[in-house]
Each structure stands twice: as structure tokens, then as C-alpha cells.
C-alpha beads as a LAMMPS data file, in Angstrom:
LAMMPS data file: protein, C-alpha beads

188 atoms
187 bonds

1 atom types
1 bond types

-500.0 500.0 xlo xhi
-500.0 500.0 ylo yhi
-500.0 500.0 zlo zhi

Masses

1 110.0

Atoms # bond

1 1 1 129.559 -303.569 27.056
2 1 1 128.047 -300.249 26.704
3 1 1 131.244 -298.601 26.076
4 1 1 131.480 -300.400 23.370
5 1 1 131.014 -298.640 19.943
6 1 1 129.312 -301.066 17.129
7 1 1 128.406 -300.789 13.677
8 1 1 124.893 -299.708 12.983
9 1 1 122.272 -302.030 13.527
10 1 1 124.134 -304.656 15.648
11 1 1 121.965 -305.475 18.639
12 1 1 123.939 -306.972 21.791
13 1 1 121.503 -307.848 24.312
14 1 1 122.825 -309.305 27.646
15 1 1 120.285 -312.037 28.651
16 1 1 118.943 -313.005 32.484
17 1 1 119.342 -315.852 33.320
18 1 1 116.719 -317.526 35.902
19 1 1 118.216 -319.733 38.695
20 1 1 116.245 -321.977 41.304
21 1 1 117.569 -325.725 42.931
22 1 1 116.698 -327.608 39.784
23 1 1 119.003 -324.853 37.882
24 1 1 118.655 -322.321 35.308
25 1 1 116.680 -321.214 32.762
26 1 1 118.563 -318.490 29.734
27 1 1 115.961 -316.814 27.055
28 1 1 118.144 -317.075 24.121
29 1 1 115.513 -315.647 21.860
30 1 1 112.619 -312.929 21.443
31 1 1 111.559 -311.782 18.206
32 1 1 111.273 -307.809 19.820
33 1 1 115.600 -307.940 20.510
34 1 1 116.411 -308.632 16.831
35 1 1 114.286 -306.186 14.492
36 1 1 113.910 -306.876 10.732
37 1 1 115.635 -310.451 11.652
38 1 1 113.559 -314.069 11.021
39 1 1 115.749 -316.956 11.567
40 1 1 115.258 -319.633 8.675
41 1 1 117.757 -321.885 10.040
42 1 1 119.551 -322.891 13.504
43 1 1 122.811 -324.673 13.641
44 1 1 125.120 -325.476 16.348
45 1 1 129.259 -325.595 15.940
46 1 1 131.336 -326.492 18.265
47 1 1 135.060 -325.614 17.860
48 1 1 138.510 -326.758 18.954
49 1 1 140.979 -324.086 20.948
50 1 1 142.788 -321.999 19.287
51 1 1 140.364 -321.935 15.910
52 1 1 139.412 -318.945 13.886
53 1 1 136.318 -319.107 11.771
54 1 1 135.675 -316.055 8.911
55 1 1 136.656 -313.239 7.829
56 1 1 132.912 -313.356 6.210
57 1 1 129.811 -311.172 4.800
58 1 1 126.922 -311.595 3.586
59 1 1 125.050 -309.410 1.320
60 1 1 121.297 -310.446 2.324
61 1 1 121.165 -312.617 5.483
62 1 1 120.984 -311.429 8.854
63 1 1 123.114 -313.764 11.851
64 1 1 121.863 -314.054 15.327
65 1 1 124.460 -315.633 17.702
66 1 1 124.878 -316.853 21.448
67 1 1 127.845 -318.695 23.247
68 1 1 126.554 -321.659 25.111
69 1 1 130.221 -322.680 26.156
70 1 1 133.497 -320.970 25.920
71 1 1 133.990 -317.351 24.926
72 1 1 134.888 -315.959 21.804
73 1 1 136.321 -312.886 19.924
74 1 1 133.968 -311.584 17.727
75 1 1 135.817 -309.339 15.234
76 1 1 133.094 -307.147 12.896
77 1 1 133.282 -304.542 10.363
78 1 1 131.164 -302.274 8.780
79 1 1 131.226 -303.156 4.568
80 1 1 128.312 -301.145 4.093
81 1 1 128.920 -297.815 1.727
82 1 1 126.767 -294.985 3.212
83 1 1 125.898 -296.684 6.454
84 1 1 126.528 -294.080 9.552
85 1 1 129.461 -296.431 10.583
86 1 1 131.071 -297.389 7.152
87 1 1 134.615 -299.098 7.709
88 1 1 134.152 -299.210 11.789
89 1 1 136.178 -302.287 13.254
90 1 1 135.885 -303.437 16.259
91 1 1 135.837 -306.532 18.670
92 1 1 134.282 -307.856 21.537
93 1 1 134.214 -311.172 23.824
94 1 1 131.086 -313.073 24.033
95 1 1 131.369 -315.576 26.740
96 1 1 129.068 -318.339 27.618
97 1 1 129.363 -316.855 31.633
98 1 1 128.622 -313.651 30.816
99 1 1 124.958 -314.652 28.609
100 1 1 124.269 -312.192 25.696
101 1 1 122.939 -312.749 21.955
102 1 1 124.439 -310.338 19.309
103 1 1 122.439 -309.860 15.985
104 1 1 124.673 -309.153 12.966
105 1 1 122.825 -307.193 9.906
106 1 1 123.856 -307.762 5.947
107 1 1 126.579 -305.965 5.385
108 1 1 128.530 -306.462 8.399
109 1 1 131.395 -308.635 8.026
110 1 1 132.392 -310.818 10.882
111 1 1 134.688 -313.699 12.214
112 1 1 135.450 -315.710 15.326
113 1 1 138.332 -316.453 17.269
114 1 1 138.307 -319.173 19.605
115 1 1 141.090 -319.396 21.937
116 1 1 140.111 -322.435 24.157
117 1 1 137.323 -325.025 23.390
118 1 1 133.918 -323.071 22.435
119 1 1 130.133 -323.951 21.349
120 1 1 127.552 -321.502 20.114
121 1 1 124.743 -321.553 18.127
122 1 1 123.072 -319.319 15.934
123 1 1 120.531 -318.457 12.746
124 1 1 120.420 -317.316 9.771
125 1 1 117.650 -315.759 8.163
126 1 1 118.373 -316.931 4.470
127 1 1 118.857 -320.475 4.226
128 1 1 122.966 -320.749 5.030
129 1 1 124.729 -321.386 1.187
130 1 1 128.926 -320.926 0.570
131 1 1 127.925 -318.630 -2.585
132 1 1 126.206 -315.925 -0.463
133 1 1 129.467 -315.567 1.804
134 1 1 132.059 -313.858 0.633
135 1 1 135.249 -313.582 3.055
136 1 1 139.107 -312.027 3.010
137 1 1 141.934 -313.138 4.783
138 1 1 141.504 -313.145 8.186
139 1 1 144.857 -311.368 8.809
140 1 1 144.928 -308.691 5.830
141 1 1 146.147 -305.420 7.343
142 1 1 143.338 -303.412 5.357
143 1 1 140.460 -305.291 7.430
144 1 1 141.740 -303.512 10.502
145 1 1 141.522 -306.016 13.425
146 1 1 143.753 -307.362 15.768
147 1 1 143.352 -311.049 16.484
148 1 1 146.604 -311.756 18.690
149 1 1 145.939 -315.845 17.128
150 1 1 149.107 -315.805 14.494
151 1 1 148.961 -319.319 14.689
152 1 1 145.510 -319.961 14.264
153 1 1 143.725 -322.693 12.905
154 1 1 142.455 -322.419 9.904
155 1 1 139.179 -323.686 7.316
156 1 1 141.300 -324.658 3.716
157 1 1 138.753 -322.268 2.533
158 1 1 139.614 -319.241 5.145
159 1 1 143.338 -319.580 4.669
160 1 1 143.268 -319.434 0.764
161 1 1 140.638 -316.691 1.352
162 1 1 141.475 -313.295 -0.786
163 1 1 142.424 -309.690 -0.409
164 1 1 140.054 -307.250 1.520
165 1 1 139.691 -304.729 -1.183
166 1 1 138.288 -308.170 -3.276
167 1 1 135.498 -308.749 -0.783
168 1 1 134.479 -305.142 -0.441
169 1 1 134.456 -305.164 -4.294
170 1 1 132.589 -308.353 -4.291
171 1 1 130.414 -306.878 -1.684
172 1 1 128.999 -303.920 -3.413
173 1 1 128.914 -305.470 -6.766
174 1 1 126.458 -308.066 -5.327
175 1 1 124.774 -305.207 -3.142
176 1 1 124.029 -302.671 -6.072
177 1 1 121.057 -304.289 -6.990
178 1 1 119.007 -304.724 -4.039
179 1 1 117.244 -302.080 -1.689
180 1 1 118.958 -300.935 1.221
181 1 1 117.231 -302.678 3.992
182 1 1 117.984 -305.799 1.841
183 1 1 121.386 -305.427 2.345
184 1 1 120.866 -304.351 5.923
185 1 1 121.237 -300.182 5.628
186 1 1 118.994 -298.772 7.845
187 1 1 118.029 -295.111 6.991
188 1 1 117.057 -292.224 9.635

Bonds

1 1 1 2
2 1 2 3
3 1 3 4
4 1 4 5
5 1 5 6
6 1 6 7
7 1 7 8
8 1 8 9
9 1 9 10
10 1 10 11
11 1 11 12
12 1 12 13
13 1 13 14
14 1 14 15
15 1 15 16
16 1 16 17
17 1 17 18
18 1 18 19
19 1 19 20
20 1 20 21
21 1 21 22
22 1 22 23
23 1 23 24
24 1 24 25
25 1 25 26
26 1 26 27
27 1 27 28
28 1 28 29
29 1 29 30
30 1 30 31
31 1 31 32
32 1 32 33
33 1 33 34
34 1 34 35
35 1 35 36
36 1 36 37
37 1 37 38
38 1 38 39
39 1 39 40
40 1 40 41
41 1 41 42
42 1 42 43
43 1 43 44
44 1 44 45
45 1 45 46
46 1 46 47
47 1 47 48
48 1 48 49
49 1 49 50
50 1 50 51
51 1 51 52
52 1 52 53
53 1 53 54
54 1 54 55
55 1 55 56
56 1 56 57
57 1 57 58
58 1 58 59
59 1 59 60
60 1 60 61
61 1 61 62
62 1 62 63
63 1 63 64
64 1 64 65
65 1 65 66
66 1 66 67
67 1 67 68
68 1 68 69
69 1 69 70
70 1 70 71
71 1 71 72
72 1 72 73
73 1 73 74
74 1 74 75
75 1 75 76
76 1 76 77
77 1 77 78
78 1 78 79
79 1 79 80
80 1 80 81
81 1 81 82
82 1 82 83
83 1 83 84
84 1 84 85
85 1 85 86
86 1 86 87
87 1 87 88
88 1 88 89
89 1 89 90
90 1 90 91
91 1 91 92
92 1 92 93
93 1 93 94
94 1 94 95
95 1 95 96
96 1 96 97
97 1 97 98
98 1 98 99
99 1 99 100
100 1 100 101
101 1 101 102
102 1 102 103
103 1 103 104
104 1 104 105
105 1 105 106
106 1 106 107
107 1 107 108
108 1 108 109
109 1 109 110
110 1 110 111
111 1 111 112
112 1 112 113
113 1 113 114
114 1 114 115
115 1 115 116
116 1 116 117
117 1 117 118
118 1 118 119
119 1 119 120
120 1 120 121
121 1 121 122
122 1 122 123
123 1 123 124
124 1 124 125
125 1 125 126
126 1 126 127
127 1 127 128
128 1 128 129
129 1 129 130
130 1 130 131
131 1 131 132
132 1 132 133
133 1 133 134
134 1 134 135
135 1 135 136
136 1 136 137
137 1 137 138
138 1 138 139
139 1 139 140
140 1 140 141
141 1 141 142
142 1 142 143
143 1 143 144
144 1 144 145
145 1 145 146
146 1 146 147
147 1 147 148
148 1 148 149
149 1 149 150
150 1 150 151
151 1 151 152
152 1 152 153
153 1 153 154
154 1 154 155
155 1 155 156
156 1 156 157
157 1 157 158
158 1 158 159
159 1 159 160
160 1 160 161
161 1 161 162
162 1 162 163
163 1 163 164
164 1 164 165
165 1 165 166
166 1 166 167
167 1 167 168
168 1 168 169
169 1 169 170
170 1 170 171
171 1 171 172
172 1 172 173
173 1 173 174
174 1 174 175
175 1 175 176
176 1 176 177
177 1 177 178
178 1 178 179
179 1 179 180
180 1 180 181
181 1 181 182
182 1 182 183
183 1 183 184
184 1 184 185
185 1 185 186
186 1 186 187
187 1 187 188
């Protein structure tokens, strides 16, 4: 993982795991690993092989995730204009083996691809409402990722989901009012 370039103020941070004959015990959680991030809400999804959730951003909330079983792609990009890694794409596996939380700041658009059976959980730290995400078609060339899932399944929302150049639009037009560590821009 430390190869691994990532858009500004995304923490990865592999967590120990602490075995002894009754089993193990994972920290999935410490204030100190996440920054300017409060969770205000947990949830847990589980998802079905072969399922990809987003292209999504939000313009206030921060996302904390971890894999609990399964793996995942995570796919992000950076929507944030000015921020040291504007437009960076990239992806990364989290797996539920291999424990590590990732924190995702506003700004930073993200989805998941699933290719077998997967759970994770993670927080928010706005209460979680459909009007503060704004998403793109998972697949639109502009976005810049490479999912190898063509056959994907699909939310009715994420499949009727529009253009990339829309979101960004949508983005900054809902960005332009707040301060920048409101929508996640962290300054030297």
C-alpha cells in the first residue's frame, strides 16, 4: 500500500489485529487515524458478487470505511478544484484479510466494486441523505477508472446516473459557498 499514490487527505491505515485461543480482536476505530472526521452515523451493507455501488461525492460529509468480509475495489477521484491532487484517479483493494480502514474527505468521489460476496461498514459524518450525493456514470470515460466489471450490477439510480462533467459541475456549484475545509480542502 505505500506505493500507492492517493488524493489528498485520504488516510489508509492498515489495522493489527490481536489473536489469542478465544480469537481475535481488530480496532476498527480511533479518533487520532481520521483527522477533522466525527462519524454521525454507522451502517452496515452487505453486497451480492459482482455489484458496483457509486460513482458518488459528497460536498460536506466525510466517509470512513472497513471490509469485514470480502474485498473490494475502491475506485476514488479527486473533484476538488485547487486541491494538490485535483483530477487524480486511482484504485485500490480493501480486503477483509488484509484489515485496513480508509477515510474519504468531501470532495473525493468514490465507488465500489464487488466482485464476489462482500460486507463492510462505515460512517458518515453528516447524517447520510440522497440530495447530498451527487454521482456520474460509473463507466464514463472522463472519470478515468478502470473497473474490468462491464457487466456489473447495477442501483436503478447508478445506471441512469449522468455525465461526469454534470457532477463536477454539480460539485462546485454546491461547493462555492462553503469554506474549504467544509468541503474537505486542506491548505499547507
Amino acid at each position: 500500500m505505500s506505493d500507492l499514490r492517493l488524493p489528498e487527505g485520504v488516510n489508509l491505515t492498515p489495522l493489527a489485529s490481536h489473536f489469542d485461543s478465544r480469537g481475535d480482536l481488530t480496532e476498527i476505530f480511533r479518533q487520532s487515524w481520521t483527522g477533522d472526521f466525527h462519524p454521525l452515523q454507522w451502517n452496515l451493507v452487505r453486497s451480492e458478487a459482482n455489484t458496483l455501488r457509486g460513482f458518488h461525492v459528497h460536498p460536506r460529509h466525510y466517509d470512513y470505511l472497513v471490509m469485514i468480509d470480502g474485498a473490494m475495489q475502491l475506485a476514488l477521484k479527486d473533484l476538488r478544484p485547487g486541491s494538490p491532487t485535483e483530477n487524480l484517479a486511482t484504485t485500490l483493494i480493501l480486503d477483509a484479510t488484509v484489515p485496513a480502514s480508509i477515510a474519504i474527505p468531501p470532495g473525493v468521489g468514490h465507488g465500489f466494486y464487488f466482485p464476489d460476496k462482500a460486507m463492510h461498514i462505515y460512517s458518515v459524518s453528516e447524517y447520510w441523505s440522497r440530495e447530498e450525493e451527487i454521482g456520474c456514470r460509473w463507466d464514463d470515460p472522463e472519470l478515468g477508472i478502470a473497473w474490468g466489471a462491464p457487466d456489473a450490477t447495477l442501483s436503478p439510480r447508478d445506471a441512469t446516473a449522468g455525465a461526469y462533467r454534470e457532477m463536477v459541475a454539480d460539485y462546485v456549484a454546491r461547493t462555492e459557498c462553503l469554506l474549504p475545509e467544509e468541503a474537505g480542502i486542506i491548505r499547507a
